[in-house]
Each structure stands twice: as structure tokens, then as C-alpha cells.
C-alpha positions as CSV (number, residue, x, y, z in Angstrom):
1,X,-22.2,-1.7,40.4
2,X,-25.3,-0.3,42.6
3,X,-24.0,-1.5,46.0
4,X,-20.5,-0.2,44.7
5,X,-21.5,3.4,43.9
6,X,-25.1,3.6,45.8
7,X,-27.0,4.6,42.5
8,X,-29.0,3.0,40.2
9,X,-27.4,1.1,37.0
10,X,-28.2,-0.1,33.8
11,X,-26.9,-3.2,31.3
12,X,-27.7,-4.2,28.0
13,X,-26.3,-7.2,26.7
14,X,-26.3,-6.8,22.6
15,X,-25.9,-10.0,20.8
16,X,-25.2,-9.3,17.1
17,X,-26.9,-6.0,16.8
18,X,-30.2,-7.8,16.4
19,X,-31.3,-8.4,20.4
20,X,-30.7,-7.6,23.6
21,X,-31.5,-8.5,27.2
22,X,-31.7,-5.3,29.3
23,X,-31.1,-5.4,32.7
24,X,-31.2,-2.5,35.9
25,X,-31.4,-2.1,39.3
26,X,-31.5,0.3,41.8
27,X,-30.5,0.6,45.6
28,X,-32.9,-1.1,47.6
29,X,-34.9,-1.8,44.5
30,X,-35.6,-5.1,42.5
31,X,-34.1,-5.9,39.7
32,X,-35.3,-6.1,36.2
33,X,-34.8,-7.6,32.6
34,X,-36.4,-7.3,29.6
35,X,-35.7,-8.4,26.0
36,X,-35.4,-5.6,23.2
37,X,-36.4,-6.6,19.6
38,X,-39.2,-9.1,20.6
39,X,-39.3,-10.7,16.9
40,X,-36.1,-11.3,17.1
41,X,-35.9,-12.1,21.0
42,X,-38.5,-15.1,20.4
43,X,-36.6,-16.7,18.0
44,X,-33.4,-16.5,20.1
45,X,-34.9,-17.4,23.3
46,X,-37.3,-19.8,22.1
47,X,-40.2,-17.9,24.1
48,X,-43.3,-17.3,22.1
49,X,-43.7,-14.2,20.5
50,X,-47.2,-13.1,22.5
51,X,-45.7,-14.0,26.0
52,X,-43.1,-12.2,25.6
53,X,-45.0,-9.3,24.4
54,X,-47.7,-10.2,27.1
55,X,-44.5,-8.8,29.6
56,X,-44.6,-5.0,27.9
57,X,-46.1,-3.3,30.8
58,X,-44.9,-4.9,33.4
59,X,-41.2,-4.3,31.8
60,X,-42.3,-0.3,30.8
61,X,-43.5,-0.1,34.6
62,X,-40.3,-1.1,36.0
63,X,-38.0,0.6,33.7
64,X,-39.8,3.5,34.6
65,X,-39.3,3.3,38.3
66,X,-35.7,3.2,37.8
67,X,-35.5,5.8,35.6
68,X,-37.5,7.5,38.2
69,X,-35.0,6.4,40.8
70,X,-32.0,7.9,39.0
71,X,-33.9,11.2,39.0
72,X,-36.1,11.1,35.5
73,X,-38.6,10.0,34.4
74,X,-41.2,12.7,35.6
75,X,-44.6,12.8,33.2
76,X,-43.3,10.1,31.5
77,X,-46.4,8.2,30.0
78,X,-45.9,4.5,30.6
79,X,-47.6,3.8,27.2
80,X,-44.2,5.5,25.3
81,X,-42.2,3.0,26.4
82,X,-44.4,0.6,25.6
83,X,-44.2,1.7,22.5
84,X,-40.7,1.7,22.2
85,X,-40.2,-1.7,23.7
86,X,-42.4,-3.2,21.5
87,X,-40.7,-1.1,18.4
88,X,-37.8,-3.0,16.3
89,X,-35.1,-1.8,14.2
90,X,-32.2,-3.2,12.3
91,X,-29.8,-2.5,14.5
92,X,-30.9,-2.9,18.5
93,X,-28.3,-0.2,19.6
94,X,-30.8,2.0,18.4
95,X,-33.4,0.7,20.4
96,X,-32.0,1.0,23.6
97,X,-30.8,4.8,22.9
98,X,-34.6,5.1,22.1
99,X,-35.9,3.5,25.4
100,X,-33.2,6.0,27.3
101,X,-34.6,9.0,25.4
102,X,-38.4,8.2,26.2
103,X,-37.3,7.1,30.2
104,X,-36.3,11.4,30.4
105,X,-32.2,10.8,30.1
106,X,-30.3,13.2,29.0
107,X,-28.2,13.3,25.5
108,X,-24.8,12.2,26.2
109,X,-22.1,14.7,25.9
110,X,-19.6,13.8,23.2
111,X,-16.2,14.5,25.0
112,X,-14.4,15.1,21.7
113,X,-17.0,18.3,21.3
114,X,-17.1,19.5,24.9
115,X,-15.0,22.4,25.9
């Protein structure tokens, strides 16, 4: 998708509403994963709970390049996503519209509601 339309993209791959592995890139950039719901995440992945959470900043870092890269991001305090990626909720949907919100996107536009 990034070599294909020259901007950077984003993935998350939602197993069950409980977890998901996030992935992004951007052009010329390196690629990135990170879990969302880390409880939930270490018993999936069988990776203890403290390494994964050990990855945090590194992950918040690079999210927060590419979010720079797509043209957001700006002021952004690192620690907020942070934050959000070490959050849970019951449904991890939720979680990765709250990492977009903190990383500076934009609301989505409801085409039903748009004139």
C-alpha cells in the first residue's frame, strides 16, 4: 500500500475484539508493530507481560514518526501515547481510535452525514 500510493499506511489486525497487532509504514521509512491490549497481548502471544510493556516507548516513538510523516502529529507529547498504549478496554477497536486521536488524526467524516 505505501509503495502503491507513495504515502504512509496503517493496519491493525483485531483478533476477537480483545487484541491487536498494529502495524505502519511510511515511504522510505521502517516499519513498525506493536501489540494493543498488553494484558491480553501476553497471554496470546506468550510474551511476558513486562517485556512487552518494556517496548512502550520505543513503539509511541515510532508511531509518532509516522503520524508525523502523514502530516500530524505536531506537539504531540510522546508520553500520551504511551499512555494510550499501555491503556486497555473491553473492546480493542476502541483502542486503536484512541491511539489515532492522541497521534493528531482527524475525526473521520461519516459519509451518511456529509452533504
Amino acid at each position: 500500500m505505501v509503495e502503491w500510493t507513495g504515502a504512509p499506511a496503517c493496519v491493525a489486525s483485531v483478533h476477537d475484539s480483545d487484541v491487536a497487532v498494529m502495524s505502519g509504514m511510511e515511504p522510505g521509512g521502517e516499519q513498525w508493530d506493536m501489540w494493543l491490549n498488553l494484558r491480553i497481548a501476553a497471554e496470546v502471544s506468550d510474551c511476558p507481560l513486562a517485556e512487552l510493556d518494556s517496548r512502550v516507548p520505543g513503539d509511541a516513538r515510532r508511531a509518532l514518526a509516522w503520524a508525523r510523516s502523514a502530516g500530524v502529529g505536531d506537539g504531540v507529547d510522546p508520553t500520551t501515547i504511551e499512555e494510550a498504549l499501555r491503556s486497555d478496554r473491553t473492546f480493542v477497536e476502541d483502542l486503536y481510535d484512541a491511539l489515532l486521536d492522541r497521534l493528531g488524526f482527524p475525526l473521520a467524516v461519516d459519509p451518511d452525514t456529509s452533504c
